[in-house]
C-alpha positions in Angstrom: 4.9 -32.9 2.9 2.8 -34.4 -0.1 1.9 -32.7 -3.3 -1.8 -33.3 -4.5 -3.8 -33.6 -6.9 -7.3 -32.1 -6.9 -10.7 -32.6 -8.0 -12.8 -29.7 -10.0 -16.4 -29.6 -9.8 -18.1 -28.1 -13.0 -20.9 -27.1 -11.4 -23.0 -24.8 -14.4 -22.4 -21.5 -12.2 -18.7 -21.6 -13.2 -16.3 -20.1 -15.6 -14.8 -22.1 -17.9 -11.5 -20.8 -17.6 -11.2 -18.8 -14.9 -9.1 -21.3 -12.4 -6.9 -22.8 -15.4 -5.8 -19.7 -16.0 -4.8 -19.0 -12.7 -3.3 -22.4 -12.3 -1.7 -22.5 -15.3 -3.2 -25.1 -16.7 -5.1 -26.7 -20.2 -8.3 -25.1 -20.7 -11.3 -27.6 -20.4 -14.6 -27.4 -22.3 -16.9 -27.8 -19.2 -17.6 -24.7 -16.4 -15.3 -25.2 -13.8 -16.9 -23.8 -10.6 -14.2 -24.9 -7.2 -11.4 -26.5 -7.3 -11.3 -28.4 -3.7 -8.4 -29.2 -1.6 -8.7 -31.4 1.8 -10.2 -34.0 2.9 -13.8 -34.2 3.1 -14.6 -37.7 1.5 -16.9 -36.4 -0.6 -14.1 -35.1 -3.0 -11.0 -35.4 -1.3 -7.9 -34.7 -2.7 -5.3 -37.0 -3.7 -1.4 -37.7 -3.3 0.4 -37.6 -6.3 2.8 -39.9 -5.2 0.8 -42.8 -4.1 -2.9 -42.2 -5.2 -4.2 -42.4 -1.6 -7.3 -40.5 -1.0 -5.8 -37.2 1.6 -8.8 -38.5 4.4 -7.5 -41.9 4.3 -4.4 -40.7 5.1 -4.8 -38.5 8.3 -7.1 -41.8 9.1 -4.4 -43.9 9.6 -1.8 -42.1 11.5 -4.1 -38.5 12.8 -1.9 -37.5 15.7 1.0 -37.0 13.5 -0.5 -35.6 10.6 -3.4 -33.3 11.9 -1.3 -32.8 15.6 -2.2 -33.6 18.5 -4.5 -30.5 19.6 -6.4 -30.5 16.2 -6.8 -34.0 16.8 -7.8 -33.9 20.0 -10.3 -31.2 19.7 -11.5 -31.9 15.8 -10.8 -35.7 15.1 -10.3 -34.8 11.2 -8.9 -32.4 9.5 -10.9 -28.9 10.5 -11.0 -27.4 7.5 -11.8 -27.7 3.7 -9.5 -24.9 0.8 -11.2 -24.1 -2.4 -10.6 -22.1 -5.2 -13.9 -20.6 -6.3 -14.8 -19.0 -9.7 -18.7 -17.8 -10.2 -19.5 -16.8 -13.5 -23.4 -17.1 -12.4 -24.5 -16.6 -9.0 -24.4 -19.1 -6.8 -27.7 -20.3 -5.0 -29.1 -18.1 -2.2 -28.2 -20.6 0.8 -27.4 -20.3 4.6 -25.6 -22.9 6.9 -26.5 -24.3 9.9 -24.8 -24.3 13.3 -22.5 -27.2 14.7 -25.1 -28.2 17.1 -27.8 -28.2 13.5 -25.7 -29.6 11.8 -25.2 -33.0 14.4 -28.5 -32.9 15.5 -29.8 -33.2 11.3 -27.7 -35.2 10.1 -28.4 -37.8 12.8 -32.3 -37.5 12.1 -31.8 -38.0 8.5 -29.2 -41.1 8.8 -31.5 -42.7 11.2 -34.4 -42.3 9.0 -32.9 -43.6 5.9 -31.9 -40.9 4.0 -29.2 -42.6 1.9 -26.5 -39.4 2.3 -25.8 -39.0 -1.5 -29.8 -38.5 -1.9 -30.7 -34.8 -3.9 -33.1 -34.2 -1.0 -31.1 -34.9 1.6 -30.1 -31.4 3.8 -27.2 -32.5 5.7 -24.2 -34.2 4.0 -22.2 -34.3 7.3 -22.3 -33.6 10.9 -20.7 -30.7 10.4 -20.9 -26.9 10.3 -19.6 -24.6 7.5 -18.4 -21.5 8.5 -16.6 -19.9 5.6 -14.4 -17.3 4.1 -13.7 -15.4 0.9 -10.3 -13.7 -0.6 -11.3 -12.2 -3.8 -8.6 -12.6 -6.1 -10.7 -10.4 -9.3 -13.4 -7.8 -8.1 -15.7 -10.5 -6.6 -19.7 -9.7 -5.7 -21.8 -11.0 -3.2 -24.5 -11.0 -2.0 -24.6 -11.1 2.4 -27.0 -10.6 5.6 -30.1 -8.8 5.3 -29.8 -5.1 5.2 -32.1 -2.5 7.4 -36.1 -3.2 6.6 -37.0 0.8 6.2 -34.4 0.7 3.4 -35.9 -2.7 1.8 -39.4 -0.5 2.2 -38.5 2.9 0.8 -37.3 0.7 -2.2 -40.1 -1.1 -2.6 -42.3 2.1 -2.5 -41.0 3.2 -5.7 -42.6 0.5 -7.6 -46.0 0.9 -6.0 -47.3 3.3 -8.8 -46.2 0.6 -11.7 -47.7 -2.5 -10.9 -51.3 -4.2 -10.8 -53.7 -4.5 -8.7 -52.6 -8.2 -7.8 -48.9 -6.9 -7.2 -49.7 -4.0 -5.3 -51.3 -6.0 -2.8 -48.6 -8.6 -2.3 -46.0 -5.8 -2.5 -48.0 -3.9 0.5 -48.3 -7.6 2.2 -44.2 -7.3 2.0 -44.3 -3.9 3.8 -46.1 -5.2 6.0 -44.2 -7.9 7.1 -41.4 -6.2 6.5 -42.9 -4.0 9.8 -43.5 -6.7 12.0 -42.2 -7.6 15.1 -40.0 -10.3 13.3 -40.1 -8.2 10.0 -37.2 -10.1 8.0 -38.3 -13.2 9.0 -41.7 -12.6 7.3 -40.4 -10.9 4.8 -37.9 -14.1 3.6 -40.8 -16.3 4.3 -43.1 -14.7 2.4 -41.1 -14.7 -0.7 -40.5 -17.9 -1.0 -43.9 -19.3 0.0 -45.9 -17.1 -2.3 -45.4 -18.9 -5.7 -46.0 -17.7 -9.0 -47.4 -14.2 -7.4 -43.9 -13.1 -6.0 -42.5 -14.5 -10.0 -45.1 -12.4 -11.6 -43.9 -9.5 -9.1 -40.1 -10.3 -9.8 -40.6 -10.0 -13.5 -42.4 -6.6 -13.2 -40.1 -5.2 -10.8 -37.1 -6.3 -13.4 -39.1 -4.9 -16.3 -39.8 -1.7 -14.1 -35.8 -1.0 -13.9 -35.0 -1.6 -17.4 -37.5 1.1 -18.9 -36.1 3.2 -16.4 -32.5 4.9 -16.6 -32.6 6.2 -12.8 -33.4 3.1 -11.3 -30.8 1.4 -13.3 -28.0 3.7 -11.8 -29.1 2.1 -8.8 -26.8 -0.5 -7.9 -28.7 -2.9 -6.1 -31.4 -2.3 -8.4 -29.6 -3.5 -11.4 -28.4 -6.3 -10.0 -31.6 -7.6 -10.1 -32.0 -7.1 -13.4 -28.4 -9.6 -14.0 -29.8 -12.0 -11.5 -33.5 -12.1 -13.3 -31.2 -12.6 -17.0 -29.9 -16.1 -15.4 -32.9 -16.9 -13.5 -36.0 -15.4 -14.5 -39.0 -15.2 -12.2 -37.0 -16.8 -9.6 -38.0 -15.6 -6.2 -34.3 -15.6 -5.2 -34.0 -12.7 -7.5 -36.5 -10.4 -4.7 -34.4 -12.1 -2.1 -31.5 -10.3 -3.3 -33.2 -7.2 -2.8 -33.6 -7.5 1.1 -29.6 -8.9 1.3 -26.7 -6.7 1.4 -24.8 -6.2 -2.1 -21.0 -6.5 -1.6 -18.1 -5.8 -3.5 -14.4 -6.8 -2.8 -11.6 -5.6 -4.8 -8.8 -8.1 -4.8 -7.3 -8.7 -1.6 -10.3 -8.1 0.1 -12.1 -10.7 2.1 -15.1 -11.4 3.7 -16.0 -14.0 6.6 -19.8 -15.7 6.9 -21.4 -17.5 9.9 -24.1 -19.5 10.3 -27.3 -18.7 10.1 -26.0 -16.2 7.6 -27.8 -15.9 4.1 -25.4 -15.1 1.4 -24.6 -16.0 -2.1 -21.8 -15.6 -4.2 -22.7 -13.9 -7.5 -19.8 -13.3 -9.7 -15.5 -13.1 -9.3 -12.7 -15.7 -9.0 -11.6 -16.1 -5.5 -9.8 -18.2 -2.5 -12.3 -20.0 0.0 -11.9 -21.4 3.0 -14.5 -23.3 5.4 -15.3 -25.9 8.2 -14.9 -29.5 6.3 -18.5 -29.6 5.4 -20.8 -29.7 2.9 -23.9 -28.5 4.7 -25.6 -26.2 2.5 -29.5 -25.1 2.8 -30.9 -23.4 -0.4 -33.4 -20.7 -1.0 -33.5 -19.9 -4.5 -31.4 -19.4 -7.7 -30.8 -23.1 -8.2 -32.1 -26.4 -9.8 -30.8 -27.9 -7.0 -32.7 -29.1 -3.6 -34.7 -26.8 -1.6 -36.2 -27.2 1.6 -37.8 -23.5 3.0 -38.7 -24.7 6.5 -35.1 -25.5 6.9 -33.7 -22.6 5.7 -36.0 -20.5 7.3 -35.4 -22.1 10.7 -31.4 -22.0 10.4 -31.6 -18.2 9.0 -30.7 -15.5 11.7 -32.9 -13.1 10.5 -31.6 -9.8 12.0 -30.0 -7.1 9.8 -26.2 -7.4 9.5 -23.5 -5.4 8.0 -21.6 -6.7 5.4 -18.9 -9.2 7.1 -15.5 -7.9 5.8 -12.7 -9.5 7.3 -9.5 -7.5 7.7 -6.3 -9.3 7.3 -3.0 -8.9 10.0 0.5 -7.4 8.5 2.5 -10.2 9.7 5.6 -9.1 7.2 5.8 -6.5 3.6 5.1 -10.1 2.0 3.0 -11.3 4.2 -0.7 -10.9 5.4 -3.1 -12.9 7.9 -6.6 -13.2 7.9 -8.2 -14.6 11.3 -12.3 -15.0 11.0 -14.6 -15.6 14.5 -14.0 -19.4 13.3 -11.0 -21.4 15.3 -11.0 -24.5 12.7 -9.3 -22.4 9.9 -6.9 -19.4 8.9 -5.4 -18.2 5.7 -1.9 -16.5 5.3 -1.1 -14.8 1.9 2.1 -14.5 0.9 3.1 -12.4 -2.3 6.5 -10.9 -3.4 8.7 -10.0 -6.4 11.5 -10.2 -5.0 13.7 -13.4 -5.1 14.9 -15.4 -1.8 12.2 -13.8 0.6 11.9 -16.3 3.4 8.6 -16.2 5.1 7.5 -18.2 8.0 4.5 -20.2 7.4 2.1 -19.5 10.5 0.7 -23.1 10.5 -1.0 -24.8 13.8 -1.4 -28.2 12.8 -1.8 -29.7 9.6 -1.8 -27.5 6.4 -2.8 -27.3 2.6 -0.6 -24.7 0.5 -1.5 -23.8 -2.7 0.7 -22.1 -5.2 -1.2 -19.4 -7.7 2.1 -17.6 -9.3 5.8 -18.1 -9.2 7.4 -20.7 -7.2 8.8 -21.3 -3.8 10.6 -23.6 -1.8 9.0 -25.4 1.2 11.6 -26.0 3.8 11.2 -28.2 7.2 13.7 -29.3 9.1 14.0 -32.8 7.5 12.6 -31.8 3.7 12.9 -29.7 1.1 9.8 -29.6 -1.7 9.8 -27.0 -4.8 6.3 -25.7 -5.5 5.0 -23.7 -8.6 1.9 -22.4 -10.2 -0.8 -24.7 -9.7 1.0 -27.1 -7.5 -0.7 -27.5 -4.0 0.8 -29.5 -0.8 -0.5 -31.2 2.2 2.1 -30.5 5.1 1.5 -33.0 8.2 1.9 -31.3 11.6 5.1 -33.3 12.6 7.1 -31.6 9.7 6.5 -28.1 11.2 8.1 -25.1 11.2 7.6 -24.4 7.2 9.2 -21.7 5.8 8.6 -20.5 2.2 11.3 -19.2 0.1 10.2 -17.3 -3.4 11.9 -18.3 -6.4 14.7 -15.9 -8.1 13.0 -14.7 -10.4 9.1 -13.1 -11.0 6.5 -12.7 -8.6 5.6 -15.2 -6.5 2.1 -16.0 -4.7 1.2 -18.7 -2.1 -1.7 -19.5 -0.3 -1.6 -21.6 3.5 -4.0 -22.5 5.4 -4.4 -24.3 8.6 -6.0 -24.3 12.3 -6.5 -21.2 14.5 -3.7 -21.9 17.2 -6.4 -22.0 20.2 
């Protein structure tokens, strides 16, 4: 077992004191956005002890510290642990498939694309299939919802706009009664240019003079995202996506071909090790429709929630459709609760209250608020012991045991 030290990306959609609160440490002056944990070379972590970046690591002895199954079948560690905290939304974005993802990232190295480039689509070879714990009420944004719905809304506005607007709105409709009706409909949107930001600002303007619409919920969201990023044409995106809200300890698990963004909340995330994002809107960031619009699924979709599996009164589970990760959550306020950890393969832990003892058969390491551990596969069985006093809260995840 190795303590860690982490990297924290201040990307301008975070709070700037969200995670140090919650880790328990000094506040910093710049947005602090994840906080990632693993080993994706791009911003790995790092061991306390020795400095050593955690991929170099695993790359010099990986049957002992990934195991020999998740080595065999991954060849690195599977998965990537961040803590998450959106004060703005996030861009609308969608990830693409393993086979995408190999296939792109090949095309772009062999054409020169040096791999830290802003253009470039694919970071890695591969795919990011995620999952969210909310740890505050956490909003989303996730799959498309039902196309009559997206039309009856769009009706209402009809009577309020120009001449110009009414006809791009009706072109929507239109689409959005196709035989492929949200894949139109996305396409449109972010193809049409300064007539879909002249409609977004309208729309927006429509729902603020008007206390009805604003009790809508969906509809005032657009009004929140508009504040941020006015006239974007993410902002009429968010109108054909499902709106989702967690409470804490509530989770939700995304695919790919999914479109999603995260728009506000603290919370625990856990993915494939990649880095593969494609954006649509509501960033300064790269953005590449064609792409997007080819890796979108465009088919309506509940929201994704993802129930979690009693495994103890401590003690909960949480399984998505993806076999390169899990998360277990274990919380208590009682002292000397002994929980086995339900780790396949190597593991990060993360510690977000209280403390707890890691115990293997060979080692014994103390962990606290903000500490976070990499446990190699050889030192399994962990179990976690809470400290005597306070309530206690740790995070683990690992591999799917198939």
């Amino acid at each position: 077992m190795f303590e860690l030290k982490n990297s924290i990306r201040d990307y301008h959609w975070g709070s700037k004191r969200d995670i140090t609160e919650l880790l328990g440490q000094p506040a910093r002056l710049s947005p602090q956005a994840e906080m990632w944990l693993g080993a994706h070379p791009g911003c790995p972590s790092m061991l306390v002890d020795t400095g050593q970046p955690l991929h170099e690591v695993i790359a010099a002895d990986p049957v002992n510290t990934l195991g020999e199954q998740v080595n065999e079948r991954y060849g690195r560690l599977p998965f990537l642990f961040k803590v998450l905290s959106a004060a703005q939304p996030l861009s609308i974005q969608v990830h693409p498939t393993l086979e995408q993802a190999r296939e792109r990232f090949a095309k772009e190295d062999a054409s020169g694309v040096p791999r830290d480039a802003a253009e470039r689509n694919y970071k890695d070879d591969n795919h990011k299939p995620e999952m969210l714990y909310a740890l505050t009420d956490f909003v989303a944004l996730s799959g498309f919802r039902v196309p009559e719905e997206i039309i009856a809304d769009l009706r209402l506005f009809l009577p309020r706009l120009s001449t110009t607007e009414t006809v791009l709105t009706e072109n929507l409709i239109a689409a959005l009664q196709s035989s492929d009706p949200l894949g139109r409909a996305l396409n449109l949107v972010l193809t049409s240019g300064t007539g879909i930001s002249d409609l977004v600002l309208t729309l927006c303007g429509t729902i603020t003079a008007d206390p009805v619409m604003q009790e809508n919920a969906q509809f005032a969201e657009l009004v929140r995202i508009n504040e941020i990023y006015p006239a974007d044409p993410g902002v009429l995106v968010a109108l054909l996506l499902n709106l989702v809200f967690l409470k804490p300890g509530e989770a939700i698990s995304l695919g790919a071909g999914n479109v999603h963004a995260y728009l506000r909340g603290l919370g625990i995330e856990v993915m494939a090790n990649s880095d593969n994002v494609l954006r649509g809107g509501l960033t300064s960031k790269h953005i590449d429709v064609p792409e997007l619009l080819e890796v979108t699924i465009a088919e309506p979709s509940a929201a994704p929630l993802l129930q979690g599996t009693a495994l103890s009164e401590h003690s909960q589970l949480f399984q998505p459709a993806f076999d390169e990760f899990q998360l277990q959550v274990v919380e208590t306020a009682e002292p000397q609760i002994r929980t086995e950890l339900q780790l396949h393969g190597a593991a990060l832990v993360l510690c977000t209250a209280g403390a707890f003892s890691l115990e293997t058969s060979s080692q014994t390491l103390q962990i606290s608020r903000g500490g976070s551990v990499f446990i190699a596969a050889h030192e399994l069985p962990v179990t976690a012991v809470s400290a005597a006093q306070g309530a206690a809260t740790l995070f683990a995840a690992s591999a799917q045991d198939k």
